[in-house]
C-alpha positions as CSV (number, residue, x, y, z in Angstrom):
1,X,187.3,145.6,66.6
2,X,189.1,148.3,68.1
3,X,189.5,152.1,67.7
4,X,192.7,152.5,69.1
5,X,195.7,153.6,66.5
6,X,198.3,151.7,65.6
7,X,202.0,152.9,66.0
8,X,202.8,152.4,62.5
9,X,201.0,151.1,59.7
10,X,201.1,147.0,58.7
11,X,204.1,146.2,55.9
12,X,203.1,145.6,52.6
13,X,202.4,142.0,52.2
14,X,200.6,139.9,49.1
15,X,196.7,140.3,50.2
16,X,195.3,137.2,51.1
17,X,192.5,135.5,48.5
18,X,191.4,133.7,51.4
19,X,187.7,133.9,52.0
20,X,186.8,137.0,54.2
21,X,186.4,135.2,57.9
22,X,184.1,138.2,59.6
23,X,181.2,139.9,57.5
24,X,178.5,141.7,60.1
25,X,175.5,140.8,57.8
26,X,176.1,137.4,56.8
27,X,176.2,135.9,60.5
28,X,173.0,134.4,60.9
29,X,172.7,130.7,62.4
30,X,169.2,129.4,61.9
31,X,168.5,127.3,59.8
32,X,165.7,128.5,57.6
33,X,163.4,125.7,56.8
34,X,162.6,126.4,53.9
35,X,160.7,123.0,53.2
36,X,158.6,124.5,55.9
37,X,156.9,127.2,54.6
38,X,154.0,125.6,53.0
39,X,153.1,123.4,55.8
40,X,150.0,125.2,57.4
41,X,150.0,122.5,59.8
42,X,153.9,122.7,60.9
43,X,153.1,126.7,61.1
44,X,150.4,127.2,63.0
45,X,152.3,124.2,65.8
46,X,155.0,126.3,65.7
47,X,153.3,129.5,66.0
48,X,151.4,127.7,69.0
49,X,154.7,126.6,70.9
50,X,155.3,128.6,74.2
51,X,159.2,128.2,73.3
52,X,158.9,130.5,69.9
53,X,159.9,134.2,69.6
54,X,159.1,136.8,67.4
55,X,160.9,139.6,66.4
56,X,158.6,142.6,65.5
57,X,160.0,145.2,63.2
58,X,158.5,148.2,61.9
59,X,160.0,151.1,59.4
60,X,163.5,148.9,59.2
61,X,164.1,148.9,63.0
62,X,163.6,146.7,65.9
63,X,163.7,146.7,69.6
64,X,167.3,146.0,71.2
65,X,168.5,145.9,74.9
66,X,172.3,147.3,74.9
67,X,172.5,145.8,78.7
68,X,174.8,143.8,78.7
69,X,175.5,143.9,75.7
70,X,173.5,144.5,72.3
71,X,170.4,142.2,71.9
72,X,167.0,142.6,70.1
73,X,164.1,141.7,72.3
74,X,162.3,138.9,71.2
75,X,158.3,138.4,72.4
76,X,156.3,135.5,72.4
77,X,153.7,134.8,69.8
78,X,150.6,136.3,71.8
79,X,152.5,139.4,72.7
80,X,153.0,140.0,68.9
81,X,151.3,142.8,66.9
82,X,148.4,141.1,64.6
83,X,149.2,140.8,61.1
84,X,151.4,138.9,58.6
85,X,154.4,136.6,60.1
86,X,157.4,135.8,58.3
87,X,159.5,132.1,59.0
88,X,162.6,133.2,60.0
89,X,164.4,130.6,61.0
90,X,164.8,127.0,63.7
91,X,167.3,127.2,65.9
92,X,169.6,124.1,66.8
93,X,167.4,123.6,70.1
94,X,164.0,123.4,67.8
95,X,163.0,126.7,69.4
96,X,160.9,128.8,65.6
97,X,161.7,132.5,64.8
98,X,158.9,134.6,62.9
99,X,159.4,137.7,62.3
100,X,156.5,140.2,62.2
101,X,155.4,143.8,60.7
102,X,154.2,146.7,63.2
103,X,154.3,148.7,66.5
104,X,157.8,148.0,68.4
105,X,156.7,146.9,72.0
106,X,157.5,149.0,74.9
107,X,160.1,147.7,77.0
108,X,162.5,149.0,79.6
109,X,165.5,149.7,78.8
110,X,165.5,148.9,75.2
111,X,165.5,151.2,72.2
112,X,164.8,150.7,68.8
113,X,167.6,150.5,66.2
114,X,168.2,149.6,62.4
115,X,170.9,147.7,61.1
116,X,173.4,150.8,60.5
117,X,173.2,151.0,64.2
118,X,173.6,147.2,65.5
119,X,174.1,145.6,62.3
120,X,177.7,144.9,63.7
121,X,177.2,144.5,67.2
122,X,174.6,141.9,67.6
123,X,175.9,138.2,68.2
124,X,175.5,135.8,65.4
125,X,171.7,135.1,65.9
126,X,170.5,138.0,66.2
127,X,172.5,139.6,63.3
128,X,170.7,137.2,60.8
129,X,167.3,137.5,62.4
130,X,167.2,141.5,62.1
131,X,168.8,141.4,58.6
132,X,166.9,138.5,57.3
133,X,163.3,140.3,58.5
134,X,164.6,143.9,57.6
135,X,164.9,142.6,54.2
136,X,161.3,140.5,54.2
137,X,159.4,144.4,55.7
138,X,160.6,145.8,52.9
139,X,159.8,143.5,50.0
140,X,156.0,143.3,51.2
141,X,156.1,147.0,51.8
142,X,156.8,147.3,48.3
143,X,156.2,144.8,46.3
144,X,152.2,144.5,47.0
145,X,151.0,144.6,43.1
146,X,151.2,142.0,40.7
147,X,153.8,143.3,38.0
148,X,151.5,141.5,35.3
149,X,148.3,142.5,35.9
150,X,148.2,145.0,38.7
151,X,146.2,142.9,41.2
152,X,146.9,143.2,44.8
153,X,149.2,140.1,45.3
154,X,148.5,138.0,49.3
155,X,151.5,136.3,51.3
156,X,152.5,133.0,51.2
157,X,155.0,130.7,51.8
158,X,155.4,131.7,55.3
159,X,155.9,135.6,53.9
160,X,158.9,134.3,51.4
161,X,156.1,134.9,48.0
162,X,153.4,136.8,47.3
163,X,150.5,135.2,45.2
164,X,148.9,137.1,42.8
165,X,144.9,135.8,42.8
166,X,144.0,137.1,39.9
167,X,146.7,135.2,37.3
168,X,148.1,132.7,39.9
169,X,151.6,133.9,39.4
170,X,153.9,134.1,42.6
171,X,156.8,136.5,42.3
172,X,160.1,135.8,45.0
173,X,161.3,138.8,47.2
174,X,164.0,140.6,45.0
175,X,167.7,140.8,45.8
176,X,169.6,143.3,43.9
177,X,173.5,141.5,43.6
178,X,176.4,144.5,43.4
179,X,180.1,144.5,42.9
180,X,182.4,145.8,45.4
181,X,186.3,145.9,44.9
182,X,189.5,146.6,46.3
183,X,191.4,147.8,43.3
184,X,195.4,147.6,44.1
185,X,198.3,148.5,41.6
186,X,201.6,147.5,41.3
187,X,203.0,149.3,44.1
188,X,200.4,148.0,46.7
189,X,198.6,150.9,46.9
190,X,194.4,151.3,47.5
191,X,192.1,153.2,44.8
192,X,189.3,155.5,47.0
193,X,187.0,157.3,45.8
194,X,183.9,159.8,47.1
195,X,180.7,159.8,45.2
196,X,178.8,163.2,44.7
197,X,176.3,162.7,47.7
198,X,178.8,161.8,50.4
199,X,180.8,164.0,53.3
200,X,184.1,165.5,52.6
201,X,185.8,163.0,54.5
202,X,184.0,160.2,53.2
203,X,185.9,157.6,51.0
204,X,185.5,154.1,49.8
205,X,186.2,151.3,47.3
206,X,184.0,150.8,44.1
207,X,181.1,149.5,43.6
208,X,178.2,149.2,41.2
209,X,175.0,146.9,40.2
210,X,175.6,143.9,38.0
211,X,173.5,144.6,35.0
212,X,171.5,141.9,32.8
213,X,173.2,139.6,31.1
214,X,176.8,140.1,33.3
215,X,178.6,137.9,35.2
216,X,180.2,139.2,38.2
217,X,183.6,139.7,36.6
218,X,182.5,141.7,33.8
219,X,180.6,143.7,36.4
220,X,183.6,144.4,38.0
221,X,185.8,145.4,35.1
222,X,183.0,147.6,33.7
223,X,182.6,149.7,37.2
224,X,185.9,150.1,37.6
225,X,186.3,151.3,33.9
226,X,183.1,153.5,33.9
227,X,183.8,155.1,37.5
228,X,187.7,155.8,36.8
229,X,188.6,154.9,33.5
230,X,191.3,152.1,34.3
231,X,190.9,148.4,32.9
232,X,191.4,145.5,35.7
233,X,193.0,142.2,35.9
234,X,193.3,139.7,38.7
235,X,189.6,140.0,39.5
236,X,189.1,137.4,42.8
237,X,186.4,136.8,44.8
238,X,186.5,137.5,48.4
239,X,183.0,136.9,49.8
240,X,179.8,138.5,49.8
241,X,176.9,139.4,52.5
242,X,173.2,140.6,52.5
243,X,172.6,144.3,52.3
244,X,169.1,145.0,53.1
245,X,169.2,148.7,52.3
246,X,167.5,148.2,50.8
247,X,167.3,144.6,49.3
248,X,171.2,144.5,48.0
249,X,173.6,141.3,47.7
250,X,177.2,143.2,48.2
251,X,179.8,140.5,46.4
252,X,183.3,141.2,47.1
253,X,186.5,141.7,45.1
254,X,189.9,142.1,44.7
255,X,191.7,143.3,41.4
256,X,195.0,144.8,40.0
257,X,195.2,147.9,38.0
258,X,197.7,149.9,36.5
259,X,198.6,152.6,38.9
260,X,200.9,155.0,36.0
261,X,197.5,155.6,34.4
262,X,195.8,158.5,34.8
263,X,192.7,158.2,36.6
264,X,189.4,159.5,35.1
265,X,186.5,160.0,37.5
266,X,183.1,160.1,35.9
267,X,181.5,163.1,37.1
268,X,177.9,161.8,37.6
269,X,179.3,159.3,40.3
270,X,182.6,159.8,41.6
271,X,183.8,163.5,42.8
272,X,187.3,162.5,43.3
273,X,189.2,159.6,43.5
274,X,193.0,158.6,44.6
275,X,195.5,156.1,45.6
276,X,196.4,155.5,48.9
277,X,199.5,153.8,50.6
278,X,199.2,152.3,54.3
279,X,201.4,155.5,55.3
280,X,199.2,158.1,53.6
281,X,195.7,156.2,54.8
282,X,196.7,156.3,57.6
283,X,197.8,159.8,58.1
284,X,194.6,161.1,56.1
285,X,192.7,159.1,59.1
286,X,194.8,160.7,62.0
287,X,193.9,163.9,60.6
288,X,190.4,164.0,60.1
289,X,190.5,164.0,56.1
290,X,189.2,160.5,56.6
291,X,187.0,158.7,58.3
292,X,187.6,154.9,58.9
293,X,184.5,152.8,57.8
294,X,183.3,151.3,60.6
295,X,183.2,147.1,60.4
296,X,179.2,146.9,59.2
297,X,180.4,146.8,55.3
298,X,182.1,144.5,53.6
299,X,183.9,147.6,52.1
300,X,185.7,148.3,55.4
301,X,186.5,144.4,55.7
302,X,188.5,144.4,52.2
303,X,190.1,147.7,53.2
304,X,191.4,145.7,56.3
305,X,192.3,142.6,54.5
306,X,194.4,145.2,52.4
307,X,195.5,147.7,55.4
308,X,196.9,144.0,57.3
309,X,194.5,145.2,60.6
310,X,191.9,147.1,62.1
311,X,192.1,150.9,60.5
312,X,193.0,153.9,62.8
313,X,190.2,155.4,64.8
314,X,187.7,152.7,63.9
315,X,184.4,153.2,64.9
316,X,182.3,150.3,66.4
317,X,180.1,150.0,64.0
């Protein structure tokens, strides 16, 4: 990615329904073994290797080197903090991942960082190891009573369930899916909007849980309704990536709306919203009423599907 501005915006063009290539959080290249997880004996001979690495998180951050370029620091198993560890993952070399809760180490040179930091500029690898244990920390941090009878649940499954002892029931780390879309009209223009909470110069596409009983289409239709009062058409999926912030599923959308209508923010979650062209996103970047999303979300991805290129000003991450 790159911040520089362009000399003039893209030209309109149809918006691709091709599959988003490049989604920071949905990187990862282990494969996760999940047969694995049960096998105490396969465990503790991959625990033993000397070639294994753990990555030790604590509070949603881990330890990265940004010499020479961004890299979380990985310790062997006896350097790890005692505790719980979490399969992450085998590599194509045979070489086990855990992941494991507690004090970062002290290294030289590294700092530690969450996801909103480095989410987007760790390689493949380490993108899915940090976002993939990130997500784990936070499901045992919060999920250690039984929702049936209150018991304090143990781990199992190589950290991927928690066992309640007291009724036997095991209960799955929870993933929350939500709707994100790039609404369009007729004349190829982008809906934005700013929720109540954010900066001034904060905008971005909608978005909103899927409730019970919803496919992802309905979900789509009924955001878009609910936050600006338009009906959609065209809805098309795009692609979709892990948001562990905390334990979210962002799915990805495109859809056409009717641009004469008026638009109806509801109070409670949009302050204002507005449709852009390339020419006035653009211009609203260059002069500070905007800030370009940097690449981490999948928002900022659409956008640039839309936009035809990288936005003005982009940050890194």
């Amino acid at each position: 990615m790159t911040d520089a501005p362009l000399e003039t915006p893209p030209a309109r063009q149809e918006i691709s329904q091709d599959p988003l290539e490049w989604l920071a959080l949905a990187r990862g290249t282990l494969d996760r073994v999940a047969l694995n997880r049960r096998d105490e004996a396969w465990l503790d001979a991959a625990w033993a290797d000397p070639r294994t690495r753990v990555l030790v998180v604590h509070e949603g951050r881990a330890l990265v080197a940004f010499e020479p370029a961004p890299a979380l620091v990985l310790v062997p198993p006896e350097q790890a903090p005692d505790g719980g560890r979490w399969l992450l993952g085998v590599d194509g070399d045979g070489v086990a991942y855990f992941g494991v809760p507690g004090p970062l180490p002290a290294v030289e040179g590294a700092q530690p960082a969450g996801l909103r930091r480095v989410g987007a500029l760790l390689g493949d690898r380490d993108s899915g190891l940090l976002t993939h244990a990130v997500a784990l920390e936070h499901w045992h941090d919060t999920h250690r009573y039984c929702p049936r009878c209150g018991a304090e649940t143990r781990t199992a499954a190589a950290g991927h369930v928690r066992v309640c002892p007291r009724d036997g029931s095991e209960h799955f780390p929870r993933v929350d899916p939500a709707v994100i879309m790039l609404v369009t009209d007729e004349a190829d223009r982008v809906l934005l909007a700013r929720g109540p909470q954010w900066p001034a110069d904060r905008r971005s596409i909608l978005a909103g849980f899927v409730e019970p009983g919803e496919s992802l289409e309905q979900a789509v239709a009924r955001e878009v309704q609910e936050e600006v009062g338009l009906p959609v058409r065209d809805v098309r999926y795009l692609g979709s990536q892990p948001w562990p912030l905390p334990r979210s599923l962002m799915i990805g959308f495109t859809a056409r709306a009717d641009g004469g209508l008026p638009l109806r923010p509801d109070p409670e979650e949009i302050l204002d919203a507005a449709w852009y062209t390339r020419d006035e996103l653009r211009a609203a970047i260059d002069a500070g009423e905007i800030v370009a999303p940097g690449p981490l979300s999948i928002a900022a991805q659409l956008i640039m599907r839309w936009y035809g290129s990288d936005l003005p000003k982009m940050p890194p991450f």
